[in-house]
C-alpha positions in Angstrom: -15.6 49.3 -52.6 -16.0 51.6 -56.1 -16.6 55.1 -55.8 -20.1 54.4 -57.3 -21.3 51.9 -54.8 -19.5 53.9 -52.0 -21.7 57.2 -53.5 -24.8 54.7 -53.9 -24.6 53.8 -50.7 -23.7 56.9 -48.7 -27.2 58.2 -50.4 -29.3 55.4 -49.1 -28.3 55.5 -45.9 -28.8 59.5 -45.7 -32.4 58.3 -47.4 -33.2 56.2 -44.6 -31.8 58.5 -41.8 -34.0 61.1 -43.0 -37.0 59.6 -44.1 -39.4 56.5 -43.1 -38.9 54.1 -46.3 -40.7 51.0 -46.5 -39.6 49.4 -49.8 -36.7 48.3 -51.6 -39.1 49.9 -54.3 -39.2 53.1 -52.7 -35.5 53.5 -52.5 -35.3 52.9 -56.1 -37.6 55.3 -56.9 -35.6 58.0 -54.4 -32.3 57.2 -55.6 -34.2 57.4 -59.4 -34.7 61.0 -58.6 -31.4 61.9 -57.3 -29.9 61.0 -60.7 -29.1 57.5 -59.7 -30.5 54.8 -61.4 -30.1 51.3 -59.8 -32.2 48.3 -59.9 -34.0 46.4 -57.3 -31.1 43.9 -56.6 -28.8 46.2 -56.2 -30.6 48.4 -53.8 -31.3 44.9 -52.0 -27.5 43.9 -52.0 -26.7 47.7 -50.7 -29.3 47.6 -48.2 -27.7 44.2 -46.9 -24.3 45.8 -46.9 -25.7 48.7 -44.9 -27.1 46.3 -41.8 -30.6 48.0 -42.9 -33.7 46.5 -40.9 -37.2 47.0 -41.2 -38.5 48.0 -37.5 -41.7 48.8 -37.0 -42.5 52.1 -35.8 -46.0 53.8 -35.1 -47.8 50.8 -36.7 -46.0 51.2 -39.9 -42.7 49.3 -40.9 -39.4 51.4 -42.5 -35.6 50.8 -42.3 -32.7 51.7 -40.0 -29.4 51.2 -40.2 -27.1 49.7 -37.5 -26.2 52.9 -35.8 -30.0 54.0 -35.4 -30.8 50.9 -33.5 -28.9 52.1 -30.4 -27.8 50.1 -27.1 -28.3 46.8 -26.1 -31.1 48.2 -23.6 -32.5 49.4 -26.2 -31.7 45.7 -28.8 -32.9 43.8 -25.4 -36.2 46.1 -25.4 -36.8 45.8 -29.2 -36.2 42.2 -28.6 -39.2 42.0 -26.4 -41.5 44.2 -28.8 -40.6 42.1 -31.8 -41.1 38.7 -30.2 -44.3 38.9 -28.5 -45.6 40.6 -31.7 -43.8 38.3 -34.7 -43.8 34.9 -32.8 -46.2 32.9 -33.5 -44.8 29.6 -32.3 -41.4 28.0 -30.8 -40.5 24.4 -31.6 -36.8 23.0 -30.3 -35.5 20.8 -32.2 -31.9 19.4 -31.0 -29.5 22.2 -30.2 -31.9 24.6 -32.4 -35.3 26.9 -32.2 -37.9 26.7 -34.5 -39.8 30.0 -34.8 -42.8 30.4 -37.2 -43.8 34.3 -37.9 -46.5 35.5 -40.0 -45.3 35.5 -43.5 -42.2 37.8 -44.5 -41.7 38.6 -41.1 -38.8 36.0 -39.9 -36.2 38.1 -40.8 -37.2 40.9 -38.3 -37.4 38.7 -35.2 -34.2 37.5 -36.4 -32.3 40.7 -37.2 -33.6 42.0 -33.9 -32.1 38.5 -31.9 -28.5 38.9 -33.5 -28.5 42.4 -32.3 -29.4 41.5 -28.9 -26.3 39.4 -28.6 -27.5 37.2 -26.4 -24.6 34.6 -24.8 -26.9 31.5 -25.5 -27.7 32.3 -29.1 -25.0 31.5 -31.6 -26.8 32.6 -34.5 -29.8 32.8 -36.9 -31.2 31.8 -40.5 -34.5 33.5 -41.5 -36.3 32.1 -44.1 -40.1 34.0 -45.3 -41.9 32.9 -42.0 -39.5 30.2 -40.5 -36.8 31.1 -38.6 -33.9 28.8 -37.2 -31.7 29.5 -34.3 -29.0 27.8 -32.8 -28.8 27.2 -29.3 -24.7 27.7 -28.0 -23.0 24.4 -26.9 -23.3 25.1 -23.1 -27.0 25.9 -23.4 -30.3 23.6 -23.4 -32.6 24.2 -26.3 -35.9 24.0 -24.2 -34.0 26.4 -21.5 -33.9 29.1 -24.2 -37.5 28.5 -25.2 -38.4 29.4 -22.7 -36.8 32.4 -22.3 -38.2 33.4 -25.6 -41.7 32.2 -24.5 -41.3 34.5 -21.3 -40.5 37.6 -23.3 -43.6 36.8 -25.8 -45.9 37.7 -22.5 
């Protein structure tokens, strides 16, 4: 990694550890006024590098970082907050999940299932509201659903 992106970085991740930011926007505009002046895509490609989520917190939605998003008592929790508020529907379909979320919100139910790392799931591809998830040779598709369908409530 350049010394620029390493400096880049290192000040978007003290921007979201000290502050609630909601935007890609926003960080551009905070890094704009600490003499750094980036563009949108590369404060979205940094934010990816970073592991940064949008969570929701106190009705309003801002990112974390990996670090801030603690245990998995805490992922397995967070799991159970983002499902029964994001999913709106489960279809299997062979070995994989179908989840539909309200739009621009699939990435957040997915982001919050890889960090559960559950044994069953081997992974996740979030679209805008569609989210795919495949089920672990070993595992039954409609088994899982269920699971998921249980922690919805």
């Amino acid at each position: 990694m350049n010394d620029a992106r390493a400096r880049r970085q290192k000040a978007i991740a003290d921007l979201i550890r000290s502050e609630p930011i909601a935007s890609q926007e926003e960080v551009t505009a905070r890094l704009a006024s600490r003499g750094l002046a980036v563009t949108q895509a590369t404060v979205s490609r940094d934010l990816d590098q970073l592991g940064a989520v949008k969570v929701k917190r106190g009705g309003s939605l801002s990112y974390s970082l990996p670090d801030q998003l603690g245990d998995s008592d805490w992922a397995a929790g967070r799991l159970q907050r983002i499902v029964s508020e994001w999913v709106q529907s489960i279809e299997p379909a062979g070995n994989m999940l179908v989840f539909k979320t309200p739009p621009g919100s699939a990435h957040l139910v997915g982001a919050a299932i890889d960090q559960a790392r559950l044994p069953e799931i081997a992974g996740t591809v979030s679209g805008d509201d569609t989210l795919f998830l495949v089920v672990r040779d070993g595992f039954a598709a409609p088994d899982v659903k269920q699971k998921f369908q249980s922690l919805a409530g």
